[in-house]
C-alpha positions as CSV (number, residue, x, y, z in Angstrom):
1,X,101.1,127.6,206.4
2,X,99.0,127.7,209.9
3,X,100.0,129.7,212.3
4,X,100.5,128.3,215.7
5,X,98.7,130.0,219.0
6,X,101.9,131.6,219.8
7,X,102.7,133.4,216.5
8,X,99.0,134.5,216.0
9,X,99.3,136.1,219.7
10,X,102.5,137.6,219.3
11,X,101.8,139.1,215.7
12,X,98.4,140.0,215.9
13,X,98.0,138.9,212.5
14,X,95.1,136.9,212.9
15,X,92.3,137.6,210.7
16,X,89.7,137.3,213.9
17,X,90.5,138.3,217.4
18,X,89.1,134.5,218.5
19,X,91.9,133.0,217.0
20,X,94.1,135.0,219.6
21,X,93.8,132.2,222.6
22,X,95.5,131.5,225.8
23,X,97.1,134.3,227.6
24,X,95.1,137.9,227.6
25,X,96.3,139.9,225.0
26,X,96.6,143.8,225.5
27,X,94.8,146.7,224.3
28,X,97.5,148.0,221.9
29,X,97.4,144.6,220.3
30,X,93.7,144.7,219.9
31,X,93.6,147.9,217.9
32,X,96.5,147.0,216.2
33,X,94.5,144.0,215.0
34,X,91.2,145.5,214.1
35,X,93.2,148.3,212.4
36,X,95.1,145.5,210.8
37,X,92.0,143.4,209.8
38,X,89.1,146.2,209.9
39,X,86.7,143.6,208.0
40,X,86.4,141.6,210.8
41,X,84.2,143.5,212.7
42,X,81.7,143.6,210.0
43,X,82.3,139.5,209.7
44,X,81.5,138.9,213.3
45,X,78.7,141.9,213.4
46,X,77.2,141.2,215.9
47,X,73.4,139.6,215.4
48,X,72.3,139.6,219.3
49,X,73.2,143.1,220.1
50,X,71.6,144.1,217.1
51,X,68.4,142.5,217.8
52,X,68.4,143.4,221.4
53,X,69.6,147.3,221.0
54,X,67.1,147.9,218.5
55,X,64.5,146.9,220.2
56,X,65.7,148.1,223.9
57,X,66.1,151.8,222.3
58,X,62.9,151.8,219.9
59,X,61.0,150.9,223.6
60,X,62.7,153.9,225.0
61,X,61.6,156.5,222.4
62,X,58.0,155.0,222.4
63,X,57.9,155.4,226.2
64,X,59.3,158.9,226.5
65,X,57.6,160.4,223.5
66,X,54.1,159.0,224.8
67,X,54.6,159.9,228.4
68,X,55.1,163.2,226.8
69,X,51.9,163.3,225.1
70,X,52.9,163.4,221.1
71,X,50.9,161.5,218.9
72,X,50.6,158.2,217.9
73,X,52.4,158.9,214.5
74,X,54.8,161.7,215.8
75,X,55.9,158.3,218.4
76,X,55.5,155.7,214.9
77,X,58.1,157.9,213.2
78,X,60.4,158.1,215.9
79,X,60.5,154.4,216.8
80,X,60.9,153.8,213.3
81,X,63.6,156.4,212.1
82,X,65.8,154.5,215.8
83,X,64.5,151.0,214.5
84,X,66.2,152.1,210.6
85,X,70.2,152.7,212.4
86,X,70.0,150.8,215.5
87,X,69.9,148.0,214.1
88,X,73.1,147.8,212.6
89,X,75.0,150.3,215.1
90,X,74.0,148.2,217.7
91,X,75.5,145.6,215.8
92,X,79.0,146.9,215.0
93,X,78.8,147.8,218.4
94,X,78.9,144.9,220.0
95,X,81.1,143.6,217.6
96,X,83.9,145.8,218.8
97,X,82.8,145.1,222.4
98,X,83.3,141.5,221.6
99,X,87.2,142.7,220.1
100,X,88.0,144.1,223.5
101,X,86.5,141.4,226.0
102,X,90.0,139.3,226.1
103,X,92.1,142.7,226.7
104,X,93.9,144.1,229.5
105,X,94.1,145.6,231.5
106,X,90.6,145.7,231.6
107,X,89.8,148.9,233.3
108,X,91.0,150.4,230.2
109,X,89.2,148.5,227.8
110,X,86.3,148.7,229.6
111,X,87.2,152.6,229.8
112,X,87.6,152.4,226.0
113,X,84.1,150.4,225.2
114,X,82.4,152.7,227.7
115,X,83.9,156.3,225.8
116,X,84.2,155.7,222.1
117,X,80.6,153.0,221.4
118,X,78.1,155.7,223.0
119,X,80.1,158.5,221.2
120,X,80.0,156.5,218.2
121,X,76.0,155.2,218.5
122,X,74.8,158.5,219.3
123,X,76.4,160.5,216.7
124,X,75.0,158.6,214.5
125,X,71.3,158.8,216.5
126,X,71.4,162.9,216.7
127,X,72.7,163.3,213.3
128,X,69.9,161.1,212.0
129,X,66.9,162.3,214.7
130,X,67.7,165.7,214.3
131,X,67.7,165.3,210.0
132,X,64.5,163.7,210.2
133,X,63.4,166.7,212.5
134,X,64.9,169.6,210.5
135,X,64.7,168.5,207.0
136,X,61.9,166.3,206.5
137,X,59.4,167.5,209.3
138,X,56.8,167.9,205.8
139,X,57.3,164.1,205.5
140,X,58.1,162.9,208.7
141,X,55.9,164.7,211.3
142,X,58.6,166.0,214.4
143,X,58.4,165.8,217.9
144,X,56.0,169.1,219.7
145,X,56.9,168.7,223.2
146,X,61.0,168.2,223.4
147,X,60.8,164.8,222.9
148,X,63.3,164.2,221.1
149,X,65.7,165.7,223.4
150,X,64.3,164.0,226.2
151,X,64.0,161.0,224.6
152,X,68.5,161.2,223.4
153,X,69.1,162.1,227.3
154,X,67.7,159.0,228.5
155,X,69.5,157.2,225.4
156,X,72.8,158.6,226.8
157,X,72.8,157.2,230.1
158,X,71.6,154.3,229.1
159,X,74.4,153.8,226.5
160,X,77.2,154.3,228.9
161,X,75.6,151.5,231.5
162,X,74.9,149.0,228.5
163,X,78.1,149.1,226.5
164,X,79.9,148.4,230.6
165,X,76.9,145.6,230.9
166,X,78.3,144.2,227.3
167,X,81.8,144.1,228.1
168,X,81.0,142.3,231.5
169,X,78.6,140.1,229.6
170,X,81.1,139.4,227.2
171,X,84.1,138.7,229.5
172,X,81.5,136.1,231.4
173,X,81.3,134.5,227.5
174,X,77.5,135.6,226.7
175,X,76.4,137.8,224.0
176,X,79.3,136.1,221.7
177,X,79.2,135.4,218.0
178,X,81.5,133.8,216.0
179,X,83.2,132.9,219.2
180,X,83.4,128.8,218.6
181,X,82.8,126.8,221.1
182,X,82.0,130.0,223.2
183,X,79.3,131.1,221.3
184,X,75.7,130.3,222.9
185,X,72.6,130.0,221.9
186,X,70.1,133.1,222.3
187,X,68.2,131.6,224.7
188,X,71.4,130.2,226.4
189,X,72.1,133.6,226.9
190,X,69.1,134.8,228.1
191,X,69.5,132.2,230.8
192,X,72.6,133.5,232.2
193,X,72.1,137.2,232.0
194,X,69.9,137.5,235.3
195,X,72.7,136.1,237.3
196,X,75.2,137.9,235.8
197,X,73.1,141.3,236.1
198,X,72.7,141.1,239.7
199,X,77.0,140.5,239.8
200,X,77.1,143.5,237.5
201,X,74.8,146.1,239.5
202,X,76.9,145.5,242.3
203,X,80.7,145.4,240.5
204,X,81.0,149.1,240.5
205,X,79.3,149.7,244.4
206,X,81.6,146.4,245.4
207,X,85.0,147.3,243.7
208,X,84.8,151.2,245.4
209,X,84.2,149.9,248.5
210,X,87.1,147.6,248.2
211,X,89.2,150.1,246.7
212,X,88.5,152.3,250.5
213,X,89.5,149.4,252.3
214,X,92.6,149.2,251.2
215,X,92.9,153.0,251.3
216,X,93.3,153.3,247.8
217,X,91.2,156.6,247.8
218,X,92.7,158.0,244.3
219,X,91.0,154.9,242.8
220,X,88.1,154.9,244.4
221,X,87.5,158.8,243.5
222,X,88.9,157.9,240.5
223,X,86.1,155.2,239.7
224,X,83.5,157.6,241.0
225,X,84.2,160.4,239.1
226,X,84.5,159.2,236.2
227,X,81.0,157.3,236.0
228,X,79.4,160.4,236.7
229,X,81.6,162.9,234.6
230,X,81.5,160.3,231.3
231,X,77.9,160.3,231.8
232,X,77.0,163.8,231.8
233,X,80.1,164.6,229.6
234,X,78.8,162.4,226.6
235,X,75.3,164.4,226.6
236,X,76.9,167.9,227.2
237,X,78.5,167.4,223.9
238,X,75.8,166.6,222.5
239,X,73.2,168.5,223.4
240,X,75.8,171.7,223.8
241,X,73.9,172.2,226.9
242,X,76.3,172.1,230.4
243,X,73.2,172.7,232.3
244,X,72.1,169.3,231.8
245,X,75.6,167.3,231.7
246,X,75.8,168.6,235.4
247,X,72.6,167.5,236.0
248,X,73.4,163.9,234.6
249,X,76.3,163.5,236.1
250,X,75.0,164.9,239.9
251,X,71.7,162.3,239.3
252,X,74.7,159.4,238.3
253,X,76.7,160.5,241.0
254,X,73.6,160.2,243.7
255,X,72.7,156.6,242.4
256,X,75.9,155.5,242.5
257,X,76.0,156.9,246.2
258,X,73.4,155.5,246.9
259,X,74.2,152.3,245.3
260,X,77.3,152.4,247.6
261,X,75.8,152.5,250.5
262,X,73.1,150.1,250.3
263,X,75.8,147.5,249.4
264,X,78.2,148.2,251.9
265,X,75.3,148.0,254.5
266,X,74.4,145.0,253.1
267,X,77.9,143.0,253.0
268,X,78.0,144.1,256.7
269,X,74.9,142.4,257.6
270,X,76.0,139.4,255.7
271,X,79.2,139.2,257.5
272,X,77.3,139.8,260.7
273,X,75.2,136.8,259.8
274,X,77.8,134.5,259.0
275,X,79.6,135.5,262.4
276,X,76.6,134.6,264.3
277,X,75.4,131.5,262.1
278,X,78.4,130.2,260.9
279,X,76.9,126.9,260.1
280,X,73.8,128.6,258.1
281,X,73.5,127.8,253.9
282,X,71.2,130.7,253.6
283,X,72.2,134.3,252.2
């Protein structure tokens, strides 16, 4: 017997989290789905995240281990020991990205999706970097000039600002597979994301500036700390050096600052302008 909308929402039975339509359903009822119904994640793996992490990280390790100087094939085994896991990580990854997109409230999932997918990704990453390094460095020729740690440090900050840009991405219905009627093309996607990166560079900036206008300071110290702290928190466990989690968080911290001011600064000179041209289509 089919299930109606209704029963597949309140039982979280479904075999597919985009079965659950209508109202928003929570994030207890999320993990109690996937924990439910675990295959489902591998049967909507995610193809586009896979293609576009693996190739967005293996361009990261190329670029930091030839700005610092290794060779051609100490950079060709790197690329292609991140090329050989990213892949599919990248593709469970957005998987459960896509799982949390509908749930509320979203603060937390978004807080989930930003903690547990770059813990998860880079585990995987140092384990696998550092075996390569360690164990088959006869084979495999390693990294002479700290490039490997240089190259996972940039890895981590940008694995805390992508799985956020996902979930955003995802809750604007791009990036989806296996999503129906949802679910764009590639290139569909592609068309949409420079819009909805512009609205994402500024969400953070724009909801901390609203969270001080309504003197709701415990949020907005909230929402700044915690960027900065999950940043530099992730590669301090990692790298099992607190020198540079401070580092990473106090560099997060000062672009996010930064980030803050530029906008307010700007939405003042927007209101400015529309005080003093009201009847003006520009800006």
């Amino acid at each position: 017997m089919t299930m109606s909308n209704q029963d597949i929402h309140v039982s979280v039975t479904a075999e597919d989290l985009e079965e659950v339509v209508g109202e928003t359903i929570t994030v207890g009822e999320v993990f109690a789905s996937l924990i439910s119904h675990p295959a489902q994640v591998v049967a909507r793996w995610n193809w586009k995240s896979a293609l576009l992490g693996a190739a967005l990280r293996a361009s990261f390790y190329f670029t930091v281990y030839q700005a610092s100087r290794e060779s051609f094939l100490v950079t060709f085994t790197a690329v292609m020991v991140e090329l050989s896991f990213r892949f599919f990580t990248s593709g469970i990854s957005g998987s459960l990205v896509q799982s949390f997109r509908k749930a509320s409230p979203a603060w937390l999932a978004m807080g989930i999706v930003t903690v547990s997918l770059p813990i998860f990704g880079h585990s995987v990453e140092f384990v696998t970097h550092f075996v390569q390094e360690e164990y088959f460095a006869s084979v495999f020729p390693p990294s002479i000039n700290s490039s490997r740690q240089k190259a996972f440090a940039v890895s981590v900050l940008i694995s805390v600002l992508s799985a956020l840009f996902n979930i955003f991405l995802m809750r604007n219905g791009v990036m989806l597979v296996g999503a129906g009627e949802e679910t764009k093309s590639l290139w569909g996607d592609f068309k949409s994301i420079p819009i909805l990166l512009y609205e994402f560079i500024l969400f953070l900036p724009r909801q901390i500036i609203q969270f001080l206008a309504e003197a709701k300071f415990h949020y907005a110290l909230g929402a700044f700390a915690a960027f900065g702290l999950i940043v530099g928190g992730i590669l301090g466990i990692f790298r099992g050096k607190w020198s540079w989690a401070i580092a990473t968080a106090a560099g997060s911290w000062a672009i996010l600052l930064s980030a803050i001011i530029i906008v307010y600064f700007v939405m003042v000179a927007h209101r400015l302008y529309r005080r003093w041209y009201p009847d003006s289509d520009t800006l």
